[in-house]
C-alpha positions in Angstrom: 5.7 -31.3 -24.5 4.8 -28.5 -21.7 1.9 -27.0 -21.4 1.4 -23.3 -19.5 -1.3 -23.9 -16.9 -4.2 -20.9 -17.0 -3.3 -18.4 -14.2 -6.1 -18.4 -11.5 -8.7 -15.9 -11.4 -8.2 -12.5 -9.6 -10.5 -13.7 -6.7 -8.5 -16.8 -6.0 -5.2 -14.9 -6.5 -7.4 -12.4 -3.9 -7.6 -15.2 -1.2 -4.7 -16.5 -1.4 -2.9 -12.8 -0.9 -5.3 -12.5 2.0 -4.8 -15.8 3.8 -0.9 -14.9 3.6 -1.6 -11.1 5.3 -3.5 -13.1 7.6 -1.0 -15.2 8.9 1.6 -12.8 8.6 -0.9 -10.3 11.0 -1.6 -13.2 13.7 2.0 -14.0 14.3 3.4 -13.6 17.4 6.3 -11.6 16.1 7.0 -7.7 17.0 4.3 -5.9 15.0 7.4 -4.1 13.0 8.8 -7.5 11.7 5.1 -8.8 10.8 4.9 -5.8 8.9 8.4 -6.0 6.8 6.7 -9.5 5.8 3.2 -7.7 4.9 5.5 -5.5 2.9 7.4 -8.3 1.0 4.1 -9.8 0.3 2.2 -7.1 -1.2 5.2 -6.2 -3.0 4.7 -9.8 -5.3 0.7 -8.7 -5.7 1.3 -4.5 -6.4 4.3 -4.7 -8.1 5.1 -1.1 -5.7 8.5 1.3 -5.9 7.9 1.9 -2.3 5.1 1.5 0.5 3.7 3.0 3.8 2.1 1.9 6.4 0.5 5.5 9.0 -0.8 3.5 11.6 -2.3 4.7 15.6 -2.5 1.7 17.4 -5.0 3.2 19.7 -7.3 4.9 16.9 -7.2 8.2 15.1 -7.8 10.6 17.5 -6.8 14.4 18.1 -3.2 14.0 19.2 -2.8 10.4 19.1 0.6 9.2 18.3 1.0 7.5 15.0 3.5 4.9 13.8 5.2 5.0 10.3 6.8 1.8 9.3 8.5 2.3 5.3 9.1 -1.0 2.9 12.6 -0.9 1.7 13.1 -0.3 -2.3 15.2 1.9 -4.3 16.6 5.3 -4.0 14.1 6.5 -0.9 12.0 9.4 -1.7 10.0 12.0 0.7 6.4 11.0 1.9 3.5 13.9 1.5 1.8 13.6 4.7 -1.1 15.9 3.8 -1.5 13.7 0.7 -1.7 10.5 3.5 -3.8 12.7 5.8 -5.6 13.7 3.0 -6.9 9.8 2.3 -7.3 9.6 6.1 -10.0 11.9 5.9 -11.4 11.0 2.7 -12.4 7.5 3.9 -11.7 6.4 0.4 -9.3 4.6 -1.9 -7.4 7.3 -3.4 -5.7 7.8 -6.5 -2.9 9.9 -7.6 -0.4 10.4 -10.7 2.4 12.7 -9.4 5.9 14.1 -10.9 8.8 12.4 -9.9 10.9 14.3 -7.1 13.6 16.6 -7.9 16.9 15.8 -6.3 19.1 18.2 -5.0 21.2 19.7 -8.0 18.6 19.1 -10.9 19.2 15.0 -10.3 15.7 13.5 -10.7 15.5 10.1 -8.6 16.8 6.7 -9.8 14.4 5.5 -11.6 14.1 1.3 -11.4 15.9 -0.8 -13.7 14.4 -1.1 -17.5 12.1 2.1 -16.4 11.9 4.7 -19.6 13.1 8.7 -19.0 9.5 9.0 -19.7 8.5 6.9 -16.8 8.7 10.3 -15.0 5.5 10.1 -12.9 5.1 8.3 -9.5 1.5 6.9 -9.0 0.2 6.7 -5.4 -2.3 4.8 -4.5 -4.0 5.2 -0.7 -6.4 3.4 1.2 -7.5 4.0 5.1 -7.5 1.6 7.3 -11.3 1.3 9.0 -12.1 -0.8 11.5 -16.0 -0.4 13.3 -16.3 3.5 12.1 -13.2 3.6 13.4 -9.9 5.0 11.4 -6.9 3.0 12.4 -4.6 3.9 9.8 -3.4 4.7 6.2 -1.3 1.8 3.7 0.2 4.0 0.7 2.2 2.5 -1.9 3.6 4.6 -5.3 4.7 3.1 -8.4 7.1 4.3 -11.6 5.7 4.9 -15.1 3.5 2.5 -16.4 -0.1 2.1 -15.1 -0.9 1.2 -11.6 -2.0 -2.4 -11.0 -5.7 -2.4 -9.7 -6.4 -4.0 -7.0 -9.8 -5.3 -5.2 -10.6 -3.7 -1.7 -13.5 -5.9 0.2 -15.3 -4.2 3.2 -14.4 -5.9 6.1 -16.3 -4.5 9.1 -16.6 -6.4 12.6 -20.5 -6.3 12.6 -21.9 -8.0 9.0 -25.3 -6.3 9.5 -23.4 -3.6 8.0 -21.8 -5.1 5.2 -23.6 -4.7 1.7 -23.7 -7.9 0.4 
């Protein structure tokens, strides 16, 4: 006889994804390699096509050079960076249900395997990176068809007098 064990609730399932960003983030490794992890861990929680991480490791600031580091996936398609810029200034999780590229000579782009013709639309999800009133970067990721898989963003400021809980 086997039984199915009850999945845990979002907010343990929540922890858990954080502890393992955690660990991955305090690693002595070269920041691109503990962010390839980051990538490969998000990608069991968000279920994503393909992700983005805008980062300026020295704050947003006029003319401050930003880093891009891309998750691998399928069949690469172009990043809108006003769309990223966009979220940067918003200071908000954004939301976004776009049409699927157009490849050179009509081809639309590989769509993942099992995915409907009428899986057509990418959705993008955004959310900027604040640390202390301070903008530090942008994660994007963009799924295929199909609805986007919600996920819970906590505030997590460095002074809890400002945190509303």
């Amino acid at each position: 006889m086997s039984t199915t064990l009850p999945s845990p609730p979002a907010s343990a399932q929540l922890l858990t994804l954080l502890d393992a960003a955690t660990r991955i983030l305090q690693s002595e490794r070269a920041f691109a390699e503990r962010v390839g992890d980051l990538f490969g861990v998000l990608h069991e929680a968000l279920q994503y096509r393909d992700m983005r991480l805008t980062c300026w490791l020295q704050s947003a600031q006029r003319g401050a050079v930003r880093r891009q580091f891309l998750s691998s996936g399928p069949d690469p398609l172009p990043w809108d960076d006003a769309l990223m810029r966009q979220t940067a200034v918003s200071g908000q999780l954004m939301q976004r249900t776009l049409p699927l590229p157009v490849r050179p000579r009509g081809h639309t782009a590989v769509l993942p395997p099992g995915a409907a013709e009428a899986d057509s639309q990418l959705m993008y999800r955004g959310a900027p990176i604040v640390w202390s009133e301070r903008l530090w970067g942008v994660l994007e990721w963009r799924t295929t068809g199909g609805v986007l898989k919600v996920v819970r963003v906590f505030d997590l400021r460095a002074d809890p007098d400002e945190r509303n809980d």
